[in-house]
TIRO-2110 file (N, C-alpha, C; in Angstrom, 1 decimal):
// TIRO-2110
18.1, -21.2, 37.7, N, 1, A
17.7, -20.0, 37.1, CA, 1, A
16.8, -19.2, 38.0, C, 1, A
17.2, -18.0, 38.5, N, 2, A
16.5, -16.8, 38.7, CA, 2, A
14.3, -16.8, 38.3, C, 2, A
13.8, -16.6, 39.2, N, 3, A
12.5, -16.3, 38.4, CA, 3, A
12.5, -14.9, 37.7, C, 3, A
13.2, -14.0, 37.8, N, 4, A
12.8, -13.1, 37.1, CA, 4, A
13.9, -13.4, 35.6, C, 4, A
14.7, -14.2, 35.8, N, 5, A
15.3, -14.7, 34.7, CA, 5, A
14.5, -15.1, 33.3, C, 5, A
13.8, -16.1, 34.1, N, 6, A
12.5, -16.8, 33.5, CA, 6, A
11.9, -15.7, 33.1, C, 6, A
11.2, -15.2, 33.6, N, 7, A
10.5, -13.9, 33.0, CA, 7, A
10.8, -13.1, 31.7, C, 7, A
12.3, -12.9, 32.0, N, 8, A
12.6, -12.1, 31.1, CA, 8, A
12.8, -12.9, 29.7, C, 8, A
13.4, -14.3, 30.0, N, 9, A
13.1, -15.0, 28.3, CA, 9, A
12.4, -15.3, 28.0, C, 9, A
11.3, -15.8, 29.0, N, 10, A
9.8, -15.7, 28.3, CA, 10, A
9.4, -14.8, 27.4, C, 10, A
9.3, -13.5, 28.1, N, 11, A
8.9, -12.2, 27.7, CA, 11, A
9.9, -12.1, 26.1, C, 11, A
11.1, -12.4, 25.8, N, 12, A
11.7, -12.3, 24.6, CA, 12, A
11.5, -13.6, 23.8, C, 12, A
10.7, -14.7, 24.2, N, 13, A
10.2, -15.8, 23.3, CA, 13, A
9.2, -14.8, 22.5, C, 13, A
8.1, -14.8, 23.7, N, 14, A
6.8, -14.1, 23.4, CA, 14, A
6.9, -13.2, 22.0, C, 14, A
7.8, -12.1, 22.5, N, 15, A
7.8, -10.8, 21.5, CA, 15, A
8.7, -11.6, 20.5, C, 15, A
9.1, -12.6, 20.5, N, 16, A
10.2, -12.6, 19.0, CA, 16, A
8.7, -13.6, 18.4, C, 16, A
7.8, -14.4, 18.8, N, 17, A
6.9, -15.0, 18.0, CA, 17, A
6.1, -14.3, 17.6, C, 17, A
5.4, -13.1, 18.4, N, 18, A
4.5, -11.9, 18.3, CA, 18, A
4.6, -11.1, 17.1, C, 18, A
6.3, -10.4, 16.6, N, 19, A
6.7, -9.5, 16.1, CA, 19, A
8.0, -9.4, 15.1, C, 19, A
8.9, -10.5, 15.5, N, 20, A
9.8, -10.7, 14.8, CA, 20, A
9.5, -11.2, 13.6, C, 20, A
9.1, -12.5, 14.1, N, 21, A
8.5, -13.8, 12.9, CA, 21, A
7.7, -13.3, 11.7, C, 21, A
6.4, -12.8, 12.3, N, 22, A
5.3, -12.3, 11.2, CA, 22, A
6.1, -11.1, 10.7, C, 22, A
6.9, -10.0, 10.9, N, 23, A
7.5, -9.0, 10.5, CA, 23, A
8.5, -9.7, 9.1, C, 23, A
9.2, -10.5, 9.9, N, 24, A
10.1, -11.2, 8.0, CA, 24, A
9.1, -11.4, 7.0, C, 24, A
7.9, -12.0, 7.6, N, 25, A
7.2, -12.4, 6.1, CA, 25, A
6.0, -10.8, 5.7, C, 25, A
5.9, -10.2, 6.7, N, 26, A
5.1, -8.9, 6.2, CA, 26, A
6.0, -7.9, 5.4, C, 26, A
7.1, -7.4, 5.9, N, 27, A
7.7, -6.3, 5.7, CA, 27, A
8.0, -6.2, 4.2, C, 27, A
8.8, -7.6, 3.6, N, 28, A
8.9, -7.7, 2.3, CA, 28, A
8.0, -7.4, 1.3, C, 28, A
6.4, -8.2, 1.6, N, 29, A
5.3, -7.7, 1.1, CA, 29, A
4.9, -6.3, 1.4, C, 29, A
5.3, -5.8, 2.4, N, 30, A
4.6, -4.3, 2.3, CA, 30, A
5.8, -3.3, 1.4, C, 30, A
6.8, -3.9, 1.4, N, 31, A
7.9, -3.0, 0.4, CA, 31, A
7.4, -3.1, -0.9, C, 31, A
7.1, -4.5, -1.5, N, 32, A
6.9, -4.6, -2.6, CA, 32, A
5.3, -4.1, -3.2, C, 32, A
4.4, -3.7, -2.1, N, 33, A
3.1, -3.0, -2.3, CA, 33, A
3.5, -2.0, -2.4, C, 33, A
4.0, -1.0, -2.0, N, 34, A
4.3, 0.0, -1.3, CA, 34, A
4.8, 0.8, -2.4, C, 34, A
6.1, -0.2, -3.5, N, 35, A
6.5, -0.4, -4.4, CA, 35, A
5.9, 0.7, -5.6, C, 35, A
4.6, 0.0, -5.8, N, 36, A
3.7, 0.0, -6.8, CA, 36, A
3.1, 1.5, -6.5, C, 36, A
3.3, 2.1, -8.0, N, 37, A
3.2, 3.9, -8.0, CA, 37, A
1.1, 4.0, -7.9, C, 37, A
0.8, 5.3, -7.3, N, 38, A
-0.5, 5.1, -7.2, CA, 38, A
-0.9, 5.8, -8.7, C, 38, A
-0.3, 6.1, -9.4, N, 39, A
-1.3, 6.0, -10.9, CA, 39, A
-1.0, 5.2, -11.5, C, 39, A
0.0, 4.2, -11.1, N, 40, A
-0.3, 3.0, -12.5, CA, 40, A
-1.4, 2.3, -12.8, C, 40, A
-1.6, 2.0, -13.8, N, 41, A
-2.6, 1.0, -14.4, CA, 41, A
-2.9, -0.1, -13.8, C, 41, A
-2.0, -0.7, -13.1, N, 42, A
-2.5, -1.6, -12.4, CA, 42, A
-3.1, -0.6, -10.8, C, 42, A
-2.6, -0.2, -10.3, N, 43, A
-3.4, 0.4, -9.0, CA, 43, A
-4.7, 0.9, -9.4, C, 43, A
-4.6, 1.6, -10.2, N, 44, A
-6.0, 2.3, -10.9, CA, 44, A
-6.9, 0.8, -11.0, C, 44, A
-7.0, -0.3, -12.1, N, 45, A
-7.4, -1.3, -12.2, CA, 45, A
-8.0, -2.2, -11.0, C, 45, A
-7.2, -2.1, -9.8, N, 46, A
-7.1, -2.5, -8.5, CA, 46, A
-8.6, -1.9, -8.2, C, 46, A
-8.2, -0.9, -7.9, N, 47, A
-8.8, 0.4, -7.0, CA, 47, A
-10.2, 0.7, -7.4, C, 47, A
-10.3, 0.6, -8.6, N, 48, A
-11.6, 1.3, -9.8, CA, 48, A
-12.5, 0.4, -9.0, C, 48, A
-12.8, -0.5, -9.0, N, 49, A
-13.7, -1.0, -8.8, CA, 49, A
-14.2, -1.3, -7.0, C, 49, A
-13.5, -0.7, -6.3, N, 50, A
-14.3, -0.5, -5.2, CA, 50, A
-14.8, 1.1, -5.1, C, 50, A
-14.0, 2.0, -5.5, N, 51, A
-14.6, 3.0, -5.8, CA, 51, A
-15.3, 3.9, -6.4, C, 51, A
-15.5, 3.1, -7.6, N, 52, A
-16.0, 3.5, -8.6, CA, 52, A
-17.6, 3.8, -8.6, C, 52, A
-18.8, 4.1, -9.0, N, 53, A
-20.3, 3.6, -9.4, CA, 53, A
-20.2, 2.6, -10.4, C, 53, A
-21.4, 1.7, -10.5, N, 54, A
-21.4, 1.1, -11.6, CA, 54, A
-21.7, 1.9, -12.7, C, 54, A
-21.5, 1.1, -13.8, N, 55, A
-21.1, 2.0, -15.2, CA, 55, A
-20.4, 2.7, -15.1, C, 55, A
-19.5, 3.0, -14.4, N, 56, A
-18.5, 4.0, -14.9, CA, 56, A
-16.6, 2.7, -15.1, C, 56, A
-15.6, 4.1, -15.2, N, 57, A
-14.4, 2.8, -15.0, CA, 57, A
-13.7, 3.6, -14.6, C, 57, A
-12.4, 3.1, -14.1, N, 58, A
-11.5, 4.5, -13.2, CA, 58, A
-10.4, 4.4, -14.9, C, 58, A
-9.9, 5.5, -14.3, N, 59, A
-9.2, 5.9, -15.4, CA, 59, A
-8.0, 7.2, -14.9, C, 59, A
-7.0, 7.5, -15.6, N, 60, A
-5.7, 8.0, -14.9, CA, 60, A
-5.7, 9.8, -15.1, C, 60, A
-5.9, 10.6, -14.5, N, 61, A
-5.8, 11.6, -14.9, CA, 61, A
-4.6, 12.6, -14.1, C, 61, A
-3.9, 13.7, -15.0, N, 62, A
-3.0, 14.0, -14.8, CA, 62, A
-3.0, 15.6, -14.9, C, 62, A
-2.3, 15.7, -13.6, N, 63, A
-2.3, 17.3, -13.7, CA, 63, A
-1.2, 18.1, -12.7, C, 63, A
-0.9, 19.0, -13.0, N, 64, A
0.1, 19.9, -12.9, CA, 64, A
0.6, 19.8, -11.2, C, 64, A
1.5, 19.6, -10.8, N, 65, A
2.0, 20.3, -9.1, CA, 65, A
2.4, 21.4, -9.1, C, 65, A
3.0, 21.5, -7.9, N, 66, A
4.3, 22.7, -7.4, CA, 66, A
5.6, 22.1, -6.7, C, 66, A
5.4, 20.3, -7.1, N, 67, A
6.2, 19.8, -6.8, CA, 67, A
7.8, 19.9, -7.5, C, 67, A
9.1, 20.0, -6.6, N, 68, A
10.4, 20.3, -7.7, CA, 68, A
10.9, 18.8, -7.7, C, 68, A
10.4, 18.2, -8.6, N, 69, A
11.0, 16.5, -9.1, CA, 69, A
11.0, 16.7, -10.8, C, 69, A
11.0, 15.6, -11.3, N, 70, A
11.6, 15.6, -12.7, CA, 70, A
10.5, 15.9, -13.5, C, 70, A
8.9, 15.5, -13.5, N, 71, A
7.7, 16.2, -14.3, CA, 71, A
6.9, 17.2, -13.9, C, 71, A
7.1, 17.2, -12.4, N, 72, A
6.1, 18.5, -11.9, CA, 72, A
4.4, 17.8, -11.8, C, 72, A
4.1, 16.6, -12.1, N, 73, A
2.8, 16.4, -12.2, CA, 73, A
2.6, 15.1, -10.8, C, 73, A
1.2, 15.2, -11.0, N, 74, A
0.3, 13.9, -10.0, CA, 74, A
-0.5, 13.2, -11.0, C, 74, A
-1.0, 12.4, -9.8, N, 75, A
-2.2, 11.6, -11.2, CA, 75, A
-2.5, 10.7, -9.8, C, 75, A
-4.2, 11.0, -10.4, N, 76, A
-5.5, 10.4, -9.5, CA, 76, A
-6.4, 9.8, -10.5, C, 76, A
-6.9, 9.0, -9.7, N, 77, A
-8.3, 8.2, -10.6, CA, 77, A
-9.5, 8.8, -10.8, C, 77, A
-9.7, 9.1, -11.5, N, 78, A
-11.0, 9.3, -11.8, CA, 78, A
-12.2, 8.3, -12.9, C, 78, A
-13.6, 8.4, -12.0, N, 79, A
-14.2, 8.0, -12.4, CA, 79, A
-15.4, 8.1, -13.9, C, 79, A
-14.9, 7.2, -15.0, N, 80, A
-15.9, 8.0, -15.9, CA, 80, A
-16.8, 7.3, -16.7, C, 80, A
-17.6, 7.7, -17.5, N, 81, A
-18.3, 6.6, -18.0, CA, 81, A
-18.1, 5.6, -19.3, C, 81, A
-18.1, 4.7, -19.1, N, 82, A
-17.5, 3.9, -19.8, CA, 82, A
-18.0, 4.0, -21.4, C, 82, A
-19.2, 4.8, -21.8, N, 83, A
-19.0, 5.5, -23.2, CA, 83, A
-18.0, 6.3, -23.1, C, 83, A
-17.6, 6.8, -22.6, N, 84, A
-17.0, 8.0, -22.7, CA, 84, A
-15.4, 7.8, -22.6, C, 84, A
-14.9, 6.6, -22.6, N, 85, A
-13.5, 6.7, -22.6, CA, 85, A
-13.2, 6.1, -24.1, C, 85, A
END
């Protein structure tokens, strides 16, 4: 075998252990995150609590776009106080 032979399947070991491998077991997980809508109850539940202040809780709030899909709305978390929900 060639040295630059050698080189070149090295170089395709390398990148298949580098990129390939960890890609089958990432990709799946990032589809199935990815998955998950950002106003659901669970992402809100997730979320609330790094961004939130204490005493407060996140919570789903919903409002109008100009988007043309089937409700026309968004929805962000907002933080409120936990009397108050």
């Amino acid at each position: 075998m060639k040295p630059g032979t050698t080189g070149a399947v090295s170089g395709c070991v390398v990148w298949l252990l580098l990129f390939a491998v960890p890609g089958v077991c990432l990709v799946p997980i990032a589809l199935a995150l990815g998955g998950i809508p950002s106003g659901s109850d669970l992402a809100i539940r997730t979320v609330a609590p790094l961004i939130c202040p204490q005493a407060t809780n996140g919570a789903p709030y919903s409002y109008p776009t100009t988007r043309r899909d089937d409700n026309g709305s968004a929805v962000a978390a907002h933080c409120v106080r936990a009397a108050l929900q």
